[in-house]
PASE-698739 format. One record per atom (N, C-alpha, C): residue in one letter; x, z, y. Coordinates in pm, whole numbers, padded with zeros to 5 digits, always signed. Atoms other than C-alpha are relative to their C-alpha. Layout:
BEGIN
AXZY/...
This chain:
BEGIN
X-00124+00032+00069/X-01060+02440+00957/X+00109+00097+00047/X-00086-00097-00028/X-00785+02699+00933/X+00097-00036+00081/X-00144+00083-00064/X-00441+02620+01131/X+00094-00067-00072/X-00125+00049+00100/X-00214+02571+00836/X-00080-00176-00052/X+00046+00148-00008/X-00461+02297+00745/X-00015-00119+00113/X-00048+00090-00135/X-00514+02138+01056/X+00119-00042+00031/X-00115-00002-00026/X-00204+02135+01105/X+00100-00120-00122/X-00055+00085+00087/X-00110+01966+00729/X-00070-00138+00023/X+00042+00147-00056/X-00362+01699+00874/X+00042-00075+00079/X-00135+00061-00105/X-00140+01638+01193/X+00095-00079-00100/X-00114+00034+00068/X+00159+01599+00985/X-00036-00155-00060/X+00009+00084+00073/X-00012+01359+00738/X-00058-00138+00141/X+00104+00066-00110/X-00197+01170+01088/X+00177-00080+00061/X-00129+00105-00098/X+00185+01090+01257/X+00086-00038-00095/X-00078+00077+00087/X+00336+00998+00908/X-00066-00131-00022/X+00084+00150+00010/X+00049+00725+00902/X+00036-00133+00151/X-00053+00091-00095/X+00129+00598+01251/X+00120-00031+00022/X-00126+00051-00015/X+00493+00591+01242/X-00002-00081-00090/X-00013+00112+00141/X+00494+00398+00898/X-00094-00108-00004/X+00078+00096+00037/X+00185+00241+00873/X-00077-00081+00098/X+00059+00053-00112/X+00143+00026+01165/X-00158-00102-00048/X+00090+00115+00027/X-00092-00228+01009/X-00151+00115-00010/X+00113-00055+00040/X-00338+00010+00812/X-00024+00124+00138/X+00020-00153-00076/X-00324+00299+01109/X-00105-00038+00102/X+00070+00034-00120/X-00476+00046+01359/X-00151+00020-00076/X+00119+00029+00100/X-00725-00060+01094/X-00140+00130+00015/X+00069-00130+00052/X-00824+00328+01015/X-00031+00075+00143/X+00030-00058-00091/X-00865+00405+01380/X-00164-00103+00033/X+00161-00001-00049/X-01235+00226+01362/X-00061+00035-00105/X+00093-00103+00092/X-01352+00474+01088/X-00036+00110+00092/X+00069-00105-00052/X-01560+00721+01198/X+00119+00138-00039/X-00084-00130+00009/X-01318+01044+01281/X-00028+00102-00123/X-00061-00099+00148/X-01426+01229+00942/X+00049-00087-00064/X-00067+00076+00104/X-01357+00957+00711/X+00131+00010+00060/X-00094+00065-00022/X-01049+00904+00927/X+00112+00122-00081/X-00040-00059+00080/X-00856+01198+00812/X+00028+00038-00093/X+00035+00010+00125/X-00900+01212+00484/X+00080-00158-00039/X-00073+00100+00030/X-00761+00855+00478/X+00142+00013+00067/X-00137-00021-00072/X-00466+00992+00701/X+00063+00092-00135/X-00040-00098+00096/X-00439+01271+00417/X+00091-00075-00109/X-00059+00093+00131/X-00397+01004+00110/X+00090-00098+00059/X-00102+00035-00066/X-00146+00799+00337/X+00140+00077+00022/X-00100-00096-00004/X+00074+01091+00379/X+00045+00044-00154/X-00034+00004+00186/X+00069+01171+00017/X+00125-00103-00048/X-00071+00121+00045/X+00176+00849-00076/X+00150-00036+00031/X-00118+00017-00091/X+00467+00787+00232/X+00057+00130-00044/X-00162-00104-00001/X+00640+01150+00165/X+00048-00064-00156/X-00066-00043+00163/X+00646+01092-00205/X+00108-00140+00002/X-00057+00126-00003/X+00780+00705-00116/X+00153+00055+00082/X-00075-00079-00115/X+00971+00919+00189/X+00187+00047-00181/X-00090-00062+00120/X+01176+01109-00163/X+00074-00092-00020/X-00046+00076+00056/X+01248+00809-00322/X+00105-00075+00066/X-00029+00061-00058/X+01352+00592-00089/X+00080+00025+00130/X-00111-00026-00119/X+01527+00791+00215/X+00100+00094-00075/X-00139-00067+00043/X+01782+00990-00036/X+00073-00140-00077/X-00065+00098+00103/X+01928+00674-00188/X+00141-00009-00002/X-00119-00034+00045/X+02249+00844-00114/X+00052+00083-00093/X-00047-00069+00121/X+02239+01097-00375/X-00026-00037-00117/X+00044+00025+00169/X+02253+01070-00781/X-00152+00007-00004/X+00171+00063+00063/X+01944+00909-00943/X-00063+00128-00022/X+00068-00116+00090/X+01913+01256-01118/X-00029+00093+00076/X+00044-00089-00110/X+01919+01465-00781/X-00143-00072+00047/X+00049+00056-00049/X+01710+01242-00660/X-00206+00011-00046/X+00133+00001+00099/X+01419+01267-00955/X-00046+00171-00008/X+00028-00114-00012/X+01460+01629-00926/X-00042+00061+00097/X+00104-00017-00144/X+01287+01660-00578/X-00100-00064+00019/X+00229-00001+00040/X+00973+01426-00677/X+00009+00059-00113/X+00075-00116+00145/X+00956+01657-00965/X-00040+00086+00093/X+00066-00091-00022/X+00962+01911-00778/X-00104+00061+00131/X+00102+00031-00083/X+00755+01807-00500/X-00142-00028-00093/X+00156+00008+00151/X+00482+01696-00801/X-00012+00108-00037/X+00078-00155+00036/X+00499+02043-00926/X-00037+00100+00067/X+00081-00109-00088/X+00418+02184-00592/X-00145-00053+00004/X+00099+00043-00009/X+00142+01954-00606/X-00077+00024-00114/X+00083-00042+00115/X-00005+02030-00928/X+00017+00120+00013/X+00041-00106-00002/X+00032+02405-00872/X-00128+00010+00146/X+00053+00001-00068/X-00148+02331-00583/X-00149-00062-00028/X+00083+00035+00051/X-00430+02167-00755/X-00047+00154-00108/X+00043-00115+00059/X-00448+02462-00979/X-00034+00167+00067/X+00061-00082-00129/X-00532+02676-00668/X+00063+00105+00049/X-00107-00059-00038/X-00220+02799-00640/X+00055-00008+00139/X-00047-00018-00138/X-00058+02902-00277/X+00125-00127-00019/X-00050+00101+00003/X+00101+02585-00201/X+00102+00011+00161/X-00113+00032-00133/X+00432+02608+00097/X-00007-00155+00048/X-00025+00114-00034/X+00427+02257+00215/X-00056-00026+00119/X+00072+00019-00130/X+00357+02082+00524/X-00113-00132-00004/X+00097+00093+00022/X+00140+01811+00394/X-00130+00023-00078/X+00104-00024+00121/X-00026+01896+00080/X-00149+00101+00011/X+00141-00089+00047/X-00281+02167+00187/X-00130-00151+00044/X+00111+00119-00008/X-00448+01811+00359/X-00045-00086-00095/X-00013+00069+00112/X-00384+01610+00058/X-00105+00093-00118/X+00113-00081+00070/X-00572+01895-00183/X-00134+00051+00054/X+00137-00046-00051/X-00853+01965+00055/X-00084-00180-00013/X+00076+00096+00032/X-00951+01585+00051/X-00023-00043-00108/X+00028+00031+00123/X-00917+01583-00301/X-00125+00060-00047/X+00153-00102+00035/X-01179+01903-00316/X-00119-00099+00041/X+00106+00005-00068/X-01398+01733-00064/X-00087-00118-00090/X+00078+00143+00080/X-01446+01389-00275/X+00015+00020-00095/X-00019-00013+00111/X-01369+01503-00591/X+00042-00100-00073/X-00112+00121+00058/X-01056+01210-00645/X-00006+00001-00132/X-00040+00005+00116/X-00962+01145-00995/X+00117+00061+00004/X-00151+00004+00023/X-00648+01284-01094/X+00076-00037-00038/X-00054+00042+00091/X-00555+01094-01306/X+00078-00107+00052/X-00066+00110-00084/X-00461+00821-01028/X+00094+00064+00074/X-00122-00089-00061/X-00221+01124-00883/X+00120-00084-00096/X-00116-00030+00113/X-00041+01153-01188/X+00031-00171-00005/X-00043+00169+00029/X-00055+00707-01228/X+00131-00020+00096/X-00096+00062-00127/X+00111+00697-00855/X+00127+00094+00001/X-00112-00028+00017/X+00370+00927-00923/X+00084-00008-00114/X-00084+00056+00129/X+00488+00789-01231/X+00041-00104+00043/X-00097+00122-00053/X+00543+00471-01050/X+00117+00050+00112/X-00054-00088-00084/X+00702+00652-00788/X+00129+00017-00072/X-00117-00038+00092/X+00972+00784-01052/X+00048-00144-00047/X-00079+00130+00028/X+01004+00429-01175/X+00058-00019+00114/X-00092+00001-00110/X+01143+00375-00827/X+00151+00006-00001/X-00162-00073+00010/X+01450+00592-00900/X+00069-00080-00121/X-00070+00128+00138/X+01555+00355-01227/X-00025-00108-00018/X+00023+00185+00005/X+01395+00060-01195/X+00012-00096+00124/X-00065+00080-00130/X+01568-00199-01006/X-00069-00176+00006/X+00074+00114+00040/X+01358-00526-01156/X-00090+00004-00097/X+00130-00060+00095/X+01064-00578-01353/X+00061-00224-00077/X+00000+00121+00067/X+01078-00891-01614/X-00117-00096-00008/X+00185+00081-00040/X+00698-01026-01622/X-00016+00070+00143/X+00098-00077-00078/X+00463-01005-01407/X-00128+00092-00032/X+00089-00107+00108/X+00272-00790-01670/X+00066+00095+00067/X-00099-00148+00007/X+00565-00537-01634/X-00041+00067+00140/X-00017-00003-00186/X+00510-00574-01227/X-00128+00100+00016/X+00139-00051-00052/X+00139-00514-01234/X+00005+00135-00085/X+00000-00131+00093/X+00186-00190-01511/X+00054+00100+00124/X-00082-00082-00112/X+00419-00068-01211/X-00106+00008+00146/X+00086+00033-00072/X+00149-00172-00979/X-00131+00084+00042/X+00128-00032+00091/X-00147-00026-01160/X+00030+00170+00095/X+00035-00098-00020/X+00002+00324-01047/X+00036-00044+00176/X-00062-00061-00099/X+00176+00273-00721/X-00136-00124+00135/X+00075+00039-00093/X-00099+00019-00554/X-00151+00010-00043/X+00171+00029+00045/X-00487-00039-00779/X+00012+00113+00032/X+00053-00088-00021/X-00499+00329-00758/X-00035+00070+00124/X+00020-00036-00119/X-00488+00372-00399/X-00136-00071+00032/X+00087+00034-00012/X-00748+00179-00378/X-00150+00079-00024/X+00060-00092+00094/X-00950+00367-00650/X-00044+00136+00098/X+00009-00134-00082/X-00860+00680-00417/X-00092+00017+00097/X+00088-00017-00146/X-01002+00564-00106/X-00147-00036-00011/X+00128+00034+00035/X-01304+00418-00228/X-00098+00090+00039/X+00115-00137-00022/X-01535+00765-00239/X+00009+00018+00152/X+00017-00076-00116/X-01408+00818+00104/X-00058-00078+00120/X+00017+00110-00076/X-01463+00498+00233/X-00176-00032-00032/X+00093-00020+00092/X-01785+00515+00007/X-00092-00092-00004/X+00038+00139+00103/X-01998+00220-00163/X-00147-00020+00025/X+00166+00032+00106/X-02375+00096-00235/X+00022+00025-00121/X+00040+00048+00143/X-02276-00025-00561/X+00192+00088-00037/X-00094-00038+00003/X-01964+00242-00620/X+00112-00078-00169/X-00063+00073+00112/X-01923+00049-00977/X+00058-00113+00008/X-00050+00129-00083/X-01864-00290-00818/X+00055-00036+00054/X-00135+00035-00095/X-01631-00208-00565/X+00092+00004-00054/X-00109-00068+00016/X-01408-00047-00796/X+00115-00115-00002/X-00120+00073+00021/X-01223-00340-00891/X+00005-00114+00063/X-00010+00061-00142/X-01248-00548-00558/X+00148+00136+00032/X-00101-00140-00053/X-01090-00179-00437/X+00133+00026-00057/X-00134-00014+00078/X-00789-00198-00727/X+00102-00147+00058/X-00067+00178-00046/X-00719-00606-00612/X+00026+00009+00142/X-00057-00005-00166/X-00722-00509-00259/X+00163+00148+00007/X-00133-00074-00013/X-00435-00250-00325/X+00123-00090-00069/X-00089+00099+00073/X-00235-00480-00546/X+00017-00080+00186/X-00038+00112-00098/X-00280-00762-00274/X+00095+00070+00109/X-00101-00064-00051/X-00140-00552-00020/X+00142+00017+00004/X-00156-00037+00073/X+00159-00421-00222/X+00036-00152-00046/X-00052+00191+00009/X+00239-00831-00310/X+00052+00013+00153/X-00010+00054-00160/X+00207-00885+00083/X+00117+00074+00036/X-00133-00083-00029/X+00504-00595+00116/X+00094-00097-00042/X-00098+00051+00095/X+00700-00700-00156/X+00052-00164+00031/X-00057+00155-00087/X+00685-01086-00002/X+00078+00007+00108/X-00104+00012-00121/X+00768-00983+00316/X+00129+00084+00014/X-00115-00130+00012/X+01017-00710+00237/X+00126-00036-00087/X-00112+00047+00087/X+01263-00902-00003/X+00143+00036+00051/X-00124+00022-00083/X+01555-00892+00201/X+00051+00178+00018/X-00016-00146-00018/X+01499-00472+00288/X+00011+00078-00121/X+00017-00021+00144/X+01419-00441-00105/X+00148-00033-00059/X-00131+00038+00062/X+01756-00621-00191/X+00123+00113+00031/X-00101-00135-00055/X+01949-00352+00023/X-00039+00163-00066/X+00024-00123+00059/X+01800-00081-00182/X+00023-00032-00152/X-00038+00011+00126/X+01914-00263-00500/X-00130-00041-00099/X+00083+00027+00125/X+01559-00347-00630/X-00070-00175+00049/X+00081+00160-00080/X+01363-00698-00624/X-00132+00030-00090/X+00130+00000+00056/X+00994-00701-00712/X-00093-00109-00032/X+00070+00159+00045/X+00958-01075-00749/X+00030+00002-00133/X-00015-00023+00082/X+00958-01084-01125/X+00107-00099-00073/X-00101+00081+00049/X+01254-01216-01327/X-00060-00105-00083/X-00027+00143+00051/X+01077-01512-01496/X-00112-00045+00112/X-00034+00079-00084/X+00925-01613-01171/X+00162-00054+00062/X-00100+00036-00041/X+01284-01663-01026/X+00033-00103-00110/X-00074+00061+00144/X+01361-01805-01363/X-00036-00166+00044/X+00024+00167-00034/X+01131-02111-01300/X+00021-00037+00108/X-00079+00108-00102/X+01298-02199-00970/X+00081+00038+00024/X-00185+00009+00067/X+01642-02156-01098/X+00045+00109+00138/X-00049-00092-00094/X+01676-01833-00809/X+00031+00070-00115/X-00040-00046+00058/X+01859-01623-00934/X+00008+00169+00080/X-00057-00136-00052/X+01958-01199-00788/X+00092-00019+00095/X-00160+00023-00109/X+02290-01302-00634/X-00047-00106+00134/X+00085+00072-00030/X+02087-01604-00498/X-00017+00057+00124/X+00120-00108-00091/X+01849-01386-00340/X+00068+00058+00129/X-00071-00102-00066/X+02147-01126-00223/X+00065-00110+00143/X-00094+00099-00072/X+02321-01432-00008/X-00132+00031+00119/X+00148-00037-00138/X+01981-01399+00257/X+00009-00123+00057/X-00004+00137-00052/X+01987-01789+00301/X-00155-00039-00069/X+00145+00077+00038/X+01602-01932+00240/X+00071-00149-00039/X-00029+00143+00071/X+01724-02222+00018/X-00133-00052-00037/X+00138+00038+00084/X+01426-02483-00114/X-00013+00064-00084/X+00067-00037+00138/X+01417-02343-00419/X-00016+00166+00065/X+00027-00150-00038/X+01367-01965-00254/X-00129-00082+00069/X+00165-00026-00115/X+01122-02094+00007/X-00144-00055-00110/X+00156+00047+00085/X+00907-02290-00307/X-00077+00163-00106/X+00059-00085+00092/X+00912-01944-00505/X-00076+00073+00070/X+00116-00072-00110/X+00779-01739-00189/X-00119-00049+00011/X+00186+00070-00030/X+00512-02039-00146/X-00079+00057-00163/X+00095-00029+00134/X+00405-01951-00531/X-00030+00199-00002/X-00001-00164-00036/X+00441-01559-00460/X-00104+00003+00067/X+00106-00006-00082/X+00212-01616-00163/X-00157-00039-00080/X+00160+00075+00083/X-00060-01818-00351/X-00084+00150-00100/X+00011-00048+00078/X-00041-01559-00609/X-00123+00149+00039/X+00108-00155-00043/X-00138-01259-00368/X-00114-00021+00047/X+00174+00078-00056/X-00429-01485-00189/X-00054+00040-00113/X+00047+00000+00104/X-00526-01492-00557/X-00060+00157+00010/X+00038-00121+00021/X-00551-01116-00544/X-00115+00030+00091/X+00121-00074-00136/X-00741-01064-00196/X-00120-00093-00002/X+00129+00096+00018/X-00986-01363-00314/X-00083+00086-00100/X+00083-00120+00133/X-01079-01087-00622/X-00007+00119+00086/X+00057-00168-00150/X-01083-00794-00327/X-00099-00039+00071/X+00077+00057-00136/X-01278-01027-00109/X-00154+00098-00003/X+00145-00003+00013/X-01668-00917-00274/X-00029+00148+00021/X-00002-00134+00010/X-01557-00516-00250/X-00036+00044+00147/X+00020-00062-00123/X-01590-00526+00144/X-00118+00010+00043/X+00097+00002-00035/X-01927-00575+00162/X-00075+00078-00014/X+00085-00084+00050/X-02004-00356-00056/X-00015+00155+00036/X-00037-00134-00004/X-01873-00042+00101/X-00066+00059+00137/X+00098-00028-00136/X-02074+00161+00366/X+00035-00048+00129/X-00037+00050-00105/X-02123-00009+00688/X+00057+00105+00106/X-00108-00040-00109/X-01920+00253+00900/X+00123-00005-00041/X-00229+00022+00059/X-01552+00147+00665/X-00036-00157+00031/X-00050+00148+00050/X-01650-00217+00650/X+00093-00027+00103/X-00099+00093-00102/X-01478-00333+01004/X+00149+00089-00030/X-00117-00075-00001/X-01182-00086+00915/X+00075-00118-00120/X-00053+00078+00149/X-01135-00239+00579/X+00013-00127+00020/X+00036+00204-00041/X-01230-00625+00712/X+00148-00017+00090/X-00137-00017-00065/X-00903-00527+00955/X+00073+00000-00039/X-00133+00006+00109/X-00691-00433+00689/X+00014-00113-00023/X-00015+00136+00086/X-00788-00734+00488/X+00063-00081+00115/X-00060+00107-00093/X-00741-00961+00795/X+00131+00016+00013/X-00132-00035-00064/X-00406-00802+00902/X+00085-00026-00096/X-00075+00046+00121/X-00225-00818+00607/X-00006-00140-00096/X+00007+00170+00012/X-00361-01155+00509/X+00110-00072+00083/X-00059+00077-00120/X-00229-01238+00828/X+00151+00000+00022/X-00141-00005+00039/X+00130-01164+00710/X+00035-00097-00105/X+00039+00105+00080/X+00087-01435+00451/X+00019-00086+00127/X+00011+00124-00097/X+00025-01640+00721/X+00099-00018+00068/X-00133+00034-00002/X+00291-01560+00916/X+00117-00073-00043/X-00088+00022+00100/X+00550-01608+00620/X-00040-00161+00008/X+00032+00109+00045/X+00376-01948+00568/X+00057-00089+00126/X-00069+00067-00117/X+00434-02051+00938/X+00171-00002+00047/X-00093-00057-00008/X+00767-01917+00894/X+00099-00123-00115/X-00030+00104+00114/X+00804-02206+00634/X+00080+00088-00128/X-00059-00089+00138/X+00861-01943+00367/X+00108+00102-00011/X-00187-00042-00006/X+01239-01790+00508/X-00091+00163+00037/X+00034-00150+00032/X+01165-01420+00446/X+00124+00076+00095/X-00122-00079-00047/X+01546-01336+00588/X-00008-00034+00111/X-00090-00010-00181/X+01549-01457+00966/X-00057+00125+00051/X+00079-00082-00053/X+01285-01231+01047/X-00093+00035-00096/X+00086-00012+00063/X+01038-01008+00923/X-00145-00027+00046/X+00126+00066-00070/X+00676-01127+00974/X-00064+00097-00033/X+00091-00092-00061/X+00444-00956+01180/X-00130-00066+00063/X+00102+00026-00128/X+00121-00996+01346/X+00001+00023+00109/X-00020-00040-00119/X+00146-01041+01696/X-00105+00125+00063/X+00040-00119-00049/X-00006-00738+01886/X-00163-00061+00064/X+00136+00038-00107/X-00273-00961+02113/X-00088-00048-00164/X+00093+00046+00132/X-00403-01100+01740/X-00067+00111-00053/X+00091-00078+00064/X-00419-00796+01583/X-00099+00109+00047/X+00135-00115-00078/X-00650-00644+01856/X-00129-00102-00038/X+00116+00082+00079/X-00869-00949+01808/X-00039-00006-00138/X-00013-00051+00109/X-00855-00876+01503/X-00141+00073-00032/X+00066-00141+00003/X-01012-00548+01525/X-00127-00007+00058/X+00117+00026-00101/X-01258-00655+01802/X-00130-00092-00080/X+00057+00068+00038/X-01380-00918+01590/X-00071+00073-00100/X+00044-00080+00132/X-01437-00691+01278/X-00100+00102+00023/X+00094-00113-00053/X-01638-00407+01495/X-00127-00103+00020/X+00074+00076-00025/X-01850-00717+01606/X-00084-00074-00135/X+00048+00065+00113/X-01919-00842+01251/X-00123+00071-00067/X+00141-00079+00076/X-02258-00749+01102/X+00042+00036-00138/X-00089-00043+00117/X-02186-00512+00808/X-00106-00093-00133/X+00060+00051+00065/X-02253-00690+00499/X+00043-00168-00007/X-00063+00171-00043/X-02089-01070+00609/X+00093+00011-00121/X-00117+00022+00111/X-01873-01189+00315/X+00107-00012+00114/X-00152-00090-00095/X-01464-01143+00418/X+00034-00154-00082/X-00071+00118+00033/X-01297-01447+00409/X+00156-00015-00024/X-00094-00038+00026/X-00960-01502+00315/X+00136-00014+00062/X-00120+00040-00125/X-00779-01675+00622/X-00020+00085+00103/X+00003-00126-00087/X-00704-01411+00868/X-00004-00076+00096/
């Protein structure tokens, strides 16, 4: 591996551990090639989120004009063009190596751009369309790398376990989401328990907030109960990585739940001694054990 690459692998390797505490532990019991390659598509994801989300002091339109033109270093860079960046030569070499779809690029940075204008979604149709690019496809992505028996079977275990995830944010993140002006609980959930935006903005867990979180929560179980049959299926050196994820982020659900629903005192975490057991437990699990859904 050249230096400039190595090097875009670093980059993408300490944007995964500063950000992604949950999934970083997870991805440290993949076997060191897979691991990279999942550090690669992590970095991807976080700079382009990085755009969106750490200029939210300049105009919408400055703002859209640097993931443009971060996307069009990335598509010249797909077209095998000399690419300047400090991430992307990792990001296009794991695309060569598994031969990704692209088409789930182009999905996740269209949600991405919704970011910059969209501040609420009305269904939860609208949610999951927004969804479709910015969480099922990560899934989609990692799949080959994480790689399958039955690669047809996982796929859409692999799309429900990125959704579930992105729910499990979006539950616990309400409060950090409101300060950036967007909410991702959908306006006719709030509708049926008379919450309202302003509501929300006050950061008081009223009954009627803590009953919509309990139906929010149910909703994403719902999702990781349709992810559940994808872990089994995926080669036994990802399952305990992936069985970690699932647990860990379940286990933020759980939190929230013990938390009696209040999203604003604190944000919920897995304690540190859990989520090693966690991990310990998942290396110990014979590959192939169905994944249950209480962490």
């Amino acid at each position: 591996m050249d230096t400039d690459l190595a090097a875009a692998y670093a980059r993408c390797r300490e944007l995964h551990r500063q950000h992604g505490r949950t999934y970083y532990l997870a991805t440290r019991l993949l076997p060191g090639w897979k691991r990279r390659h999942v550090h690669a598509l992590y970095g991807f994801t976080r700079y382009a989120d990085e755009i969106v989300d750490r200029t939210e002091a300049r105009p919408s339109a400055e703002r859209a004009a640097l993931l443009t033109a971060w996307s069009e270093r990335f598509m010249a860079g797909l077209r095998g063009e000399q690419v300047d960046d400090e991430l992307l030569p990792a990001v296009l070499h794991t695309i060569a190596v598994f031969d990704l779809d692209l088409a789930d690029f182009e999905k996740f940075l269209r949600s991405m751009a919704m970011d910059i204008t969209v501040t609420g979604y009305q269904t939860y149709d609208d949610l999951l369309d927004y969804m479709e690019g910015s969480a099922a496809v990560i899934g989609t992505m990692m799949l080959p790398i994480l790689g399958s028996t039955d690669p047809v079977a996982a796929r859409e275990p692999a799309r429900q376990l990125g959704i579930a995830f992105q729910l499990t944010n979006f539950i616990r993140d309400v409060a950090e989401d409101l300060q950036r002006g967007r909410i991702y609980l959908p306006e006719e959930h709030l509708s049926e328990y008379g919450v309202t935006r302003r509501i929300l903005q006050r950061g008081v867990a009223t009954p009627a907030i803590k009953e919509l979180i309990k139906a929010e929560v149910a909703r994403a179980r719902q999702h990781y109960a349709a992810a559940a049959p994808g872990i089994p299926l995926l080669e036994p050196a990802s399952q305990a990585c992936m069985r970690t994820a699932f647990k860990l982020y379940g286990g933020i659900l759980t939190e929230i739940e013990a938390a009696d629903y209040d999203v604003f005192s604190r944000r919920a975490t897995v304690p540190n001694q859990r989520r090693i057991a966690v991990a310990v437990r998942s290396l110990l699990t014979r590959p192939g054990t169905p994944v249950w859904i209480a962490a």
